[in-house]
TIFI-415074 format. One line per 4 residues: number of its first residue (from 1); their letters; for each residue x, y, z of C-alpha. Coordinates in steps of 0.001 Angstrom, whole numbers, plus 524288, in hexadecimal, padded with zeros to 5 digits. Layout:
REM residues N
NUM) a) X,Y,Z ~ ... $
REM end
This chain:
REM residues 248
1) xxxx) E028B,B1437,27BBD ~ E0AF8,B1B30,27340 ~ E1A86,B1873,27099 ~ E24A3,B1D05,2681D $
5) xxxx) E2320,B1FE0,259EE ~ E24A0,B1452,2514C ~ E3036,B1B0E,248F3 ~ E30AC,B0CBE,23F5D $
9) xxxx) E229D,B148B,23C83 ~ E27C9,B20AE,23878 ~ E25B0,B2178,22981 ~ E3096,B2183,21EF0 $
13) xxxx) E2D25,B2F30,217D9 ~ E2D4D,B35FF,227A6 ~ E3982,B309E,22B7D ~ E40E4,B354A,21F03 $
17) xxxx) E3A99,B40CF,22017 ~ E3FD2,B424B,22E37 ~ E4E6E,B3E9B,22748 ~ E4C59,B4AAF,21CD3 $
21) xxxx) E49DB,B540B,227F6 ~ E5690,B4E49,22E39 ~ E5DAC,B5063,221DB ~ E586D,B5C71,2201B $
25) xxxx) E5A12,B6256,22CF1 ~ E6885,B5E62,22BD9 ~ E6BBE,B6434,21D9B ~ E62DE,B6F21,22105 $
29) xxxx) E6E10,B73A2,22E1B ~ E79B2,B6F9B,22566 ~ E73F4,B79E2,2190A ~ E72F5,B84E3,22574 $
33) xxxx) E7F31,B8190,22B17 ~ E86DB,B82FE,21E70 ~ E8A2E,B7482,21C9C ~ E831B,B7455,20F5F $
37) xxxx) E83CB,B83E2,20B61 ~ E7B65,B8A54,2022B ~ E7C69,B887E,1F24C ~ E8411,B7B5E,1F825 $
41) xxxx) E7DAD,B6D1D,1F1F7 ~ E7A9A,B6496,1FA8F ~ E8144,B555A,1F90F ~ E7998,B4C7E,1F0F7 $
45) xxxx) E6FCA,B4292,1F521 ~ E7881,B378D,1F55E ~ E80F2,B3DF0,20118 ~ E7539,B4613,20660 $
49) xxxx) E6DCE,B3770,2072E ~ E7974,B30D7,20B0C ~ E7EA1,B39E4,215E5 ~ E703B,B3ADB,21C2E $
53) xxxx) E6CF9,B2C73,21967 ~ E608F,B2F4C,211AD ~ E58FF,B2D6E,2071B ~ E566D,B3791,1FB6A $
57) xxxx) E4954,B38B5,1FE13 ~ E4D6A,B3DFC,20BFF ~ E5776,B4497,205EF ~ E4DCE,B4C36,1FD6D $
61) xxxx) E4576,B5151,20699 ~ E4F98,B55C2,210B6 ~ E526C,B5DE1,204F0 ~ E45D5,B635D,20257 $
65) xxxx) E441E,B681F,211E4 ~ E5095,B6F79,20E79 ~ E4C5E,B73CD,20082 ~ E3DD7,B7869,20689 $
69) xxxx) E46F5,B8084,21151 ~ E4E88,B8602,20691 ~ E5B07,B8063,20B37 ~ E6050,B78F0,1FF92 $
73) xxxx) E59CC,B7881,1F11A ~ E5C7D,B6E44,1E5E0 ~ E5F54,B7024,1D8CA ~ E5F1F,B6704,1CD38 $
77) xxxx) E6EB2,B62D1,1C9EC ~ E74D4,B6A12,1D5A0 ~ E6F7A,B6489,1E029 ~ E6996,B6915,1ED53 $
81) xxxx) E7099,B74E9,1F288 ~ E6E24,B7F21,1FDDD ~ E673C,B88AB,1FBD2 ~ E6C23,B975F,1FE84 $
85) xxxx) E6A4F,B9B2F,20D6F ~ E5FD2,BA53D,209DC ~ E56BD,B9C9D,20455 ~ E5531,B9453,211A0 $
89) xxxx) E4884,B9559,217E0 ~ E4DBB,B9B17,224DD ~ E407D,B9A70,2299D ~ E3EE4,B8C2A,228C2 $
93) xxxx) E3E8F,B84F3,2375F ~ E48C2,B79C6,23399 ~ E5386,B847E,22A99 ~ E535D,B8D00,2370B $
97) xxxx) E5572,B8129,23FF4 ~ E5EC1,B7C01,2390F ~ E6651,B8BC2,239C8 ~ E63E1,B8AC6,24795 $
101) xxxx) E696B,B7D70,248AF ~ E76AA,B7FC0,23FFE ~ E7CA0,B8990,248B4 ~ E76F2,B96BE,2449C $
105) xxxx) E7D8C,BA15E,240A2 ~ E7C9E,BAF5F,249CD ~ E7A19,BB2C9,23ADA ~ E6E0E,BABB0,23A45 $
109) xxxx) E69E0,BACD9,2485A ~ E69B3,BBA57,245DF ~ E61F5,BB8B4,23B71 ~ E56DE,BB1CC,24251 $
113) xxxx) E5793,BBC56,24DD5 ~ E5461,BC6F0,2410E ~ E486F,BC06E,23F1F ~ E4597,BBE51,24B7C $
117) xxxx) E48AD,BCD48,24ED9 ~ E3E00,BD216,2427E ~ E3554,BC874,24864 ~ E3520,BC5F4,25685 $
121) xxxx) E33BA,BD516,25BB2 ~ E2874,BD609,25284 ~ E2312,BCB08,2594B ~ E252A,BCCF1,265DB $
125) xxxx) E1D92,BD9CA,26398 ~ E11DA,BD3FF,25C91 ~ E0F5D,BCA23,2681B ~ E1009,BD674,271D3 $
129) xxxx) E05F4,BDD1D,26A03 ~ DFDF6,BD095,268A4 ~ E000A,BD06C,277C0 ~ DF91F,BC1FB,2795D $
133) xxxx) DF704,BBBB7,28571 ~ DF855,BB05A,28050 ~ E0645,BB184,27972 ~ E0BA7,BBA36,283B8 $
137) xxxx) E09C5,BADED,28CDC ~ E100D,BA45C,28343 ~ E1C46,BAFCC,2817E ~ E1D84,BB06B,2910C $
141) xxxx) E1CE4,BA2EE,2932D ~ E281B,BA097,288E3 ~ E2F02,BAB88,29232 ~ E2CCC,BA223,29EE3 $
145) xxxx) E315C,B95A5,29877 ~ E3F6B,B9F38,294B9 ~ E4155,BA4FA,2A08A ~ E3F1D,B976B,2A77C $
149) xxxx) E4877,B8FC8,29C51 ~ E5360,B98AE,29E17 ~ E59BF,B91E6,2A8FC ~ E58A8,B860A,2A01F $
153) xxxx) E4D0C,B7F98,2A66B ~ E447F,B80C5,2998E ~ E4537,B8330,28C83 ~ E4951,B91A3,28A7F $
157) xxxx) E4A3C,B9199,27B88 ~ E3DF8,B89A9,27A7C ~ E36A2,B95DC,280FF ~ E3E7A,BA0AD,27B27 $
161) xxxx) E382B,B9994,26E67 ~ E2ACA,B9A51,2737B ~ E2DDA,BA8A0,2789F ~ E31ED,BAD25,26AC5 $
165) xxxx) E2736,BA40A,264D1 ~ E1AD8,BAA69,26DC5 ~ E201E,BB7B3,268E4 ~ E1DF4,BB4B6,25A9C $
169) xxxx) E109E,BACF0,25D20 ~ E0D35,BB94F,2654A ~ E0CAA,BBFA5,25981 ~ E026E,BB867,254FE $
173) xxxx) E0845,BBA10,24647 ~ E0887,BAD18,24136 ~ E13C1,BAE76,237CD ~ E1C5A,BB31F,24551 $
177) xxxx) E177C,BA531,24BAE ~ E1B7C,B9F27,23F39 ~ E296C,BA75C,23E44 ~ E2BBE,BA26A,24B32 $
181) xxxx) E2816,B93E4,248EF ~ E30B6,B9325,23B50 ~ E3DED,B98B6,24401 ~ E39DF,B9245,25057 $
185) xxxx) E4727,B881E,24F82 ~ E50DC,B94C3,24D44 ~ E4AB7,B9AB1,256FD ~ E4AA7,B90A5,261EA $
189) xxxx) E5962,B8F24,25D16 ~ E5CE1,B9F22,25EC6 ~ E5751,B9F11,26BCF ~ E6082,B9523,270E1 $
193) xxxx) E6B66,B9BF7,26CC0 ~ E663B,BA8EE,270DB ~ E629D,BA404,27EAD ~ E719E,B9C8C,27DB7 $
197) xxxx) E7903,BA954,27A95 ~ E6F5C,BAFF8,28658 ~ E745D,BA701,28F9C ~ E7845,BB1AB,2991E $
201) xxxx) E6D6B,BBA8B,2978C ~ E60C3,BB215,295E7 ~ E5BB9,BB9C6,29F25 ~ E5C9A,BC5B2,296A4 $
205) xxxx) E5618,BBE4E,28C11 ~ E4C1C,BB995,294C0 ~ E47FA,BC869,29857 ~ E492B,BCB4F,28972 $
209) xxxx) E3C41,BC0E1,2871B ~ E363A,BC565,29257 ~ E3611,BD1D2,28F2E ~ E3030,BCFA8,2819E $
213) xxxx) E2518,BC7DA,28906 ~ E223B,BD227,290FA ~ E2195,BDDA3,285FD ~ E17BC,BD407,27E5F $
217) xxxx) E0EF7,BD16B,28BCC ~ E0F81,BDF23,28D1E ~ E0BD4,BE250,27F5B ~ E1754,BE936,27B2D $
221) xxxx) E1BB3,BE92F,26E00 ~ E268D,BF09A,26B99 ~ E2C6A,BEC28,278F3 ~ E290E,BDD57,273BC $
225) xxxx) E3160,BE06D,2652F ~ E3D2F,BE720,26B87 ~ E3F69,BDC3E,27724 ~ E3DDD,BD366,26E33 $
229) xxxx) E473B,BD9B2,26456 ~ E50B2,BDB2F,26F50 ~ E4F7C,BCC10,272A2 ~ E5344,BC847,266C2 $
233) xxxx) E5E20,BD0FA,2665D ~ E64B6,BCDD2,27128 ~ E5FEE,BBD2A,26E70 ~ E6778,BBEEB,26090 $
237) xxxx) E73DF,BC2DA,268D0 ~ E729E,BB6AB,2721D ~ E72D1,BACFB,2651E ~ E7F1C,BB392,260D9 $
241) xxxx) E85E0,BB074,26F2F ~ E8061,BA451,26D93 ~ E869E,BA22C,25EE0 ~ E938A,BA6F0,26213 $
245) xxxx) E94B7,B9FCD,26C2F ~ E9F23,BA011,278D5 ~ EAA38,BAA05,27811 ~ EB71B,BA48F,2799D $
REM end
């Protein structure tokens, strides 16, 4: 018989390890959100290990998660400062949570949907050329779980994920997989928003993904790239309803 964990087990270096990825996950949103801007020093040890009740040691490596995602970057006499906003590594899972969790910008929403317009079309018409059984199955099962999840009963952004996801993996280029695994987290984010601004015309939206699954059953490449360039499009638009919120 098994029970629950025996956490007076848990050993010393995990649990402070577990506190530096606290620490770090919070300095990481306050450097996005502007709280600590770039070129700014951050406060000392004393108040850094006062204010989050921690030791040095913890102190030290939250800083090195930020320094190895190129957030912040210390320097004999002056201190540890932020680094410049083009030197973060955009691609790494926890910086583009952490953008997605600190109120994006439409500036940098728009900036994902660029990638996601050089990328996505492409690989919508790779998987139609690959044409798999296989993939086209995991694609229009995605489709089922959205068009049943729209009415709330499931998880509509959860499947939109796996829709979007299947597409890549269709491609069967392993560094598309892996492009979609590192933005996963923004990703999952801009589809809520996107289906949140749509609120009126999921049904729309819903055609739009069916209608890419059906170019790639049927084989259709160029049909595949421009429905899917037309998705995103229009799913950019819906995020900016959704970020400027009600009119008065």
């Amino acid at each position: 018989m098994t029970g629950a964990p025996d956490r007076s087990q848990t050993r010393p270096d995990a649990i402070e390890r577990n506190i530096s990825d606290q620490v770090a996950a919070t300095l990481g949103r306050e450097i996005i959100r502007g709280v600590h801007p770039p070129g700014a020093q951050l406060p000392n040890s004393e108040e850094m290990c006062a204010r989050f009740r921690i030791s040095r040691t913890a102190l030290r490596e939250a800083y090195s998660l930020l320094s190895a995602k190129a957030l912040i970057a210390a320097r004999p006499k002056t201190g540890t400062r932020v680094r410049p906003r083009d030197d973060w590594n955009l691609f790494d899972p926890d910086v583009l949570a952490w953008h997605m969790q600190s109120s994006p910008s439409g500036a940098f929403i728009a900036d994902l949907f660029v990638l996601r317009q050089m990328v996505e079309p492409a690989a919508a018409a790779l998987a139609a050329e690959a044409n798999s059984r296989e993939t086209i199955e995991r694609i229009g099962a995605a489709y089922a779980r959205m068009a049943k999840g729209k009415d709330g009963s499931g998880d509509l952004i959860e499947a939109d994920l796996e829709f979007h996801m299947g597409i890549l993996r269709a491609t069967g280029n392993p560094f598309l997989s892996a492009l979609g695994g590192l933005i996963r987290a923004s990703l999952f984010a801009a589809f809520r928003y996107s289906w949140e601004g749509a609120a009126r015309i999921q049904d729309s939206r819903l055609r739009q993904h069916h209608l890419i699954l059906e170019a790639i059953r049927a084989g259709e490449p160029e049909v595949a790239r421009a429905r899917m360039r037309e998705l995103l499009s229009d799913s950019l638009e819906d995020v900016r309803v959704f970020l400027a919120g009600p009119k008065s």
